[in-house]
Every structure is written in structure tokens, then in C-alpha cells.
N, C-alpha and C positions, 0 to 999 in steps of 0.2 A: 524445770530444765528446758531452755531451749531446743527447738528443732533443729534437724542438720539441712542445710541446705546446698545444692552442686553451683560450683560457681559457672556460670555459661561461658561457654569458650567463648573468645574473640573472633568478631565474623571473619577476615583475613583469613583465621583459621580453618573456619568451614569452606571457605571459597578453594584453600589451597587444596586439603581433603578431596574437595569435588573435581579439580583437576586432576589429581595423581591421579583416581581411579577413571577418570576418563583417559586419561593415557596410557593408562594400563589397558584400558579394553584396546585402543585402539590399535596398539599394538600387536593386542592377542591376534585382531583380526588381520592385519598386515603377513602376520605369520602363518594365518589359518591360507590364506591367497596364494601367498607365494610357495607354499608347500602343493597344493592344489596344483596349481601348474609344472612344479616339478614332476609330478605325477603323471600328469596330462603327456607332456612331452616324452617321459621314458616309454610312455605306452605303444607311441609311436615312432618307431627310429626311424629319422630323416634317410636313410640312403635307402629302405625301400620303397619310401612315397618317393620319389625323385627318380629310380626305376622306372614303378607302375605309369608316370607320367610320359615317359619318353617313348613314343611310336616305334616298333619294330618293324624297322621295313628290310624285305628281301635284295639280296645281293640282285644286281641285272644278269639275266642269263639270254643270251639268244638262243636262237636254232643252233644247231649240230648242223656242220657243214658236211655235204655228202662227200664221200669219199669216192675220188677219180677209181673209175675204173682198174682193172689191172690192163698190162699191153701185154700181146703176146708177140712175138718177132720168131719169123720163118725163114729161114733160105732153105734154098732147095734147086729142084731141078725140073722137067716137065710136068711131074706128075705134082709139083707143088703150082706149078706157074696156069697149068689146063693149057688148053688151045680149042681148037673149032670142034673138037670130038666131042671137048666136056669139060667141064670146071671153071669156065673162066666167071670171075667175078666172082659174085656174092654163091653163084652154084658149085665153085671152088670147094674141098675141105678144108683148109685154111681159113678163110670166110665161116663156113658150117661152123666148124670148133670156136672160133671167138666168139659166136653169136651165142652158141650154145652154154660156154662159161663164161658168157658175159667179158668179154674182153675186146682191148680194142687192138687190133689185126695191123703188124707192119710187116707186110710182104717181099721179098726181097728175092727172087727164083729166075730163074732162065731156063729154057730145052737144051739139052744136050749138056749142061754142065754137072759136075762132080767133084770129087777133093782134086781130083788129077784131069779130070775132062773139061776141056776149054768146051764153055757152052757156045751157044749160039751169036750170045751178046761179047763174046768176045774173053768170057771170065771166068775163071772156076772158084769152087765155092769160097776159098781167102780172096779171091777178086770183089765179090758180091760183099762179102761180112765187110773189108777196107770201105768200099766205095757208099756201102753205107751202113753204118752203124745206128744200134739200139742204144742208147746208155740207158734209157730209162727202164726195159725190158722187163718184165714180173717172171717172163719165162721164157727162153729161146729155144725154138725148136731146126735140129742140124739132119733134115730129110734126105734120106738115098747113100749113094745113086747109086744104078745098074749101067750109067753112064759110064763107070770107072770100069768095067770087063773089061781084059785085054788090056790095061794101062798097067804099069809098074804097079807093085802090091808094096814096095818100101814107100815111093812115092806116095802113096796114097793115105799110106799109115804116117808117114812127116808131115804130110800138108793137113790131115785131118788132124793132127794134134796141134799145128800152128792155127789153124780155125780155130780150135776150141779158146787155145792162149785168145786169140786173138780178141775173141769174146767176150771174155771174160778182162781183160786189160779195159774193153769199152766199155761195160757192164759190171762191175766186182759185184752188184747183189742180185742178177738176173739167177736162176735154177737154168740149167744148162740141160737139155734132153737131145740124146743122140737116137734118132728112129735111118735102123739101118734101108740097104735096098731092096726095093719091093719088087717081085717076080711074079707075072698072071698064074701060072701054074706049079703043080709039083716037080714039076722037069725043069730043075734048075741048073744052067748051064755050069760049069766048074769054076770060070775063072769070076761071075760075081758070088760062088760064093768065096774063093781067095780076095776080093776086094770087100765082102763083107768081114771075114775076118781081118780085114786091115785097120775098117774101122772102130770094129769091136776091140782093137787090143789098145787105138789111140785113146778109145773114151772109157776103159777099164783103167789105163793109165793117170788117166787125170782127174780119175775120183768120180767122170759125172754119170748120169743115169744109161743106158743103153736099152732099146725094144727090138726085138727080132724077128723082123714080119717074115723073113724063111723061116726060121724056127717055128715062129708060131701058125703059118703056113693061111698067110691072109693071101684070098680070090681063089683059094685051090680048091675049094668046094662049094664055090659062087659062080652061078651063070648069067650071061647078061651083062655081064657089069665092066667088061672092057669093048671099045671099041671095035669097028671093021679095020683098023689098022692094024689090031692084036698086041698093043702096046697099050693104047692110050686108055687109062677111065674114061666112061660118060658119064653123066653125068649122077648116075644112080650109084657109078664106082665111087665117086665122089663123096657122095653121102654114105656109102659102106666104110670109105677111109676114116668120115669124120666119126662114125661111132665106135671105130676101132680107137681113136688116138683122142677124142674129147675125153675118156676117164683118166688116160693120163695126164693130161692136163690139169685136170679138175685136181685129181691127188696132190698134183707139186702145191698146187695154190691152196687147197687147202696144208699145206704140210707133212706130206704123208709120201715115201717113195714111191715110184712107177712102181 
């Protein structure tokens, strides 16, 4: 019996063989790659690399600009304005109380005038407030007067209420303080205090604040502190005024009533 023998393939055969399986690897490997980098990529999501790259930098900020002082605005009458006895200038209480709450002083006073007492300069106190107005004012202080004794007590109560308007029309956000008038002793004559109640009933009327140095009976039990005229402060009166009337002040500007 003959042997059995395999017939050998034709070489084309083996050659073609040897290609498929080499395309088959290489493709395994194409697939093996491009799955790799799909991987690579998910691991790292592009919108936080792109983030971490970008510089944070701070908004510009300057300085904080300091804030203007507050202004205080006065009118008044000798005992606002001083003379040779005492107070003039910066030894003024007007002067004293700005300095002490930090504010900045627009003075506006004369001797001898009042709501109804033509002063010296020829004006009573709506003369003064017209002729020269605060607008900018944080606080307006409306002093006295003992000037107005003996003047009409209607008058004084009309014109002290046109002041305060008046003021206030200059002014709409000033704090309005009405400081009645001041007498060296307990022996208050009668008719300032009918001109103090004139002006106590304009500035009850209008809402704004009132202090009552009769009432509260400043210099009555203070020596020293008025002049050899018997009127005038010197200049020590001067600094007892300002420590009387700097807390009121201080209270408006901080927010707080007389």
C-alpha cells in the first residue's frame, strides 16, 4: 500500500497567509493606540487645564478717598461773634466746638443783633442767614439772643421761624439746632425770657432741636468767666460755652438728638 502524502500549498498561498496575519496584527495594534489615547484624553478634561493656565489677577483698587470734613454754620450775635473782651478768632466757642468735632467753622454773627435786633452791622438774624448762606452745612447752629429783650415777642417768634425756613430752603440736609439766649446770672430779667419763649415756640414749631441755657442755667454758678463789661465772655467764658454746646453738636453728627 502506498503512503499518503500532503500536497504543499502553492507559495502565493503562503505569502497571502503571511499578509492577512500581519494585517490583522496591525490593526490590533492601531486599535490598541487609539483606545489609549482615548483614555489619556478623558482623564484630563480640557476646560480645567485651560483654567489652571490662566493668571488671576486682582481687580485695581486705589486708596479710599478721605472724606471732607463735616461744616458747621453759626449765626449769632456778640456772644457768637467775641470782641476785645474775649473770643475773637480761633479763642471764639464757635472756633473751640469745630475744632473739637473736627469740623469746619462758617461764621456768620454780629453784636447787637437778634431775630428782631438790628445788630451792629446793620442786620438781624434773617439779614445774616440771606446775606450769607450755608448750602453745604452738616449742621447749623441759630444762637441767642438777649438782644431781642424789649422787642416785640410776635415779632421775634415770625422772624425766628422765617430764619429757620430760611435755612433750611438754603440747606434741605443741614440738622438745624436752635441754642436759645444766654444770661450771666440767675436774675433773669422778664422780657428775655418772653423773647426766649418766642423762640422756643418758632423752633418747637418747625420740628427742629431747641437747648435752653436759662433753663439749664449756664454761668449761674461759674465765676470768672464774664467780662468787666458784665456781658461779655472772656475768653475762659468762651471755652466753658464750647464745652457746653461741643456735645451737642457731636450728638447731631453722630445721629443722635440734642
Amino acid at each position: 500500500m502506498r503512503g499518503l502524502s500532503l500536497e504543499r500549498p502553492p507559495r502565493w498561498g503562503l505569502i497571502a497567509l503571511v499578509l492577512l496575519v500581519a494585517a490583522n496584527v496591525a490593526l490590533f495594534v492601531l486599535l490598541e493606540d487609539r483606545s489609549d489615547q482615548v483614555v489619556s484624553q478623558a482623564d484630563e478634561p480640557p476646560a480645567i487645564a485651560a483654567v489652571a493656565s490662566t493668571p488671576i489677577r486682582p481687580s485695581p483698587t486705589g486708596p479710599t478717598a478721605p472724606s471732607a470734613p463735616p461744616i458747621l454754620a453759626v449765626y449769632g450775635d456778640g456772644y457768637a461773634a467775641g470782641n476785645s473782651q474775649g473770643g475773637v478768632g480761633p479763642a471764639g466757642w464757635p472756633a473751640l466746638v469745630a475744632r473739637q468735632v473736627g469740623a469746619t467753622l462758617a461764621l456768620h454773627a454780629a453784636p447787637q443783633a437778634g431775630y428782631a435786633s438790628v445788630g451792629a452791622r446793620g442786620q438781624d438774624y434773617r439779614g445774616l442767614v440771606q446775606a450769607s448762606p450755608v448750602p453745604d452745612a452738616s449742621v447749623t447752629l441759630l444762637f441767642g439772643s438777649r438782644n431781642d429783650r424789649g422787642e416785640d415777642v410776635t415779632a421775634v417768634e415770625v422772624n425766628a421761624a422765617q430764619v429757620i425756613n430760611t435755612v433750611r430752603t438754603q440747606s434741605s440736609t443741614t440738622a438745624i439746632v436752635v441754642i436759645g439766649p444766654v444770661w450771666d446770672d440767675g436774675d433773669v430779667p422778664a422780657d428775655v425770657l418772653a423773647a426766649r419763649d418766642a423762640v422756643q415756640t418758632a423752633a418747637e414749631a418747625a420740628s427742629v432741636s431747641f437747648v435752653d441755657p436759662l433753663r439749664e442755667g449756664w454761668f449761674v454758678d461759674e465765676q470768672g468767666l464774664i467780662s468787666p463789661d458784665e456781658i461779655s465772655p472772656n475768653d475762659q467764658g468762651h471755652q466753658y460755652l464750647a464745652g457746653l454746646i461741643s456735645p451737642v453738636v457731636e450728638q447731631v453728627l453722630t445721629g443722635l438728638d440734642p
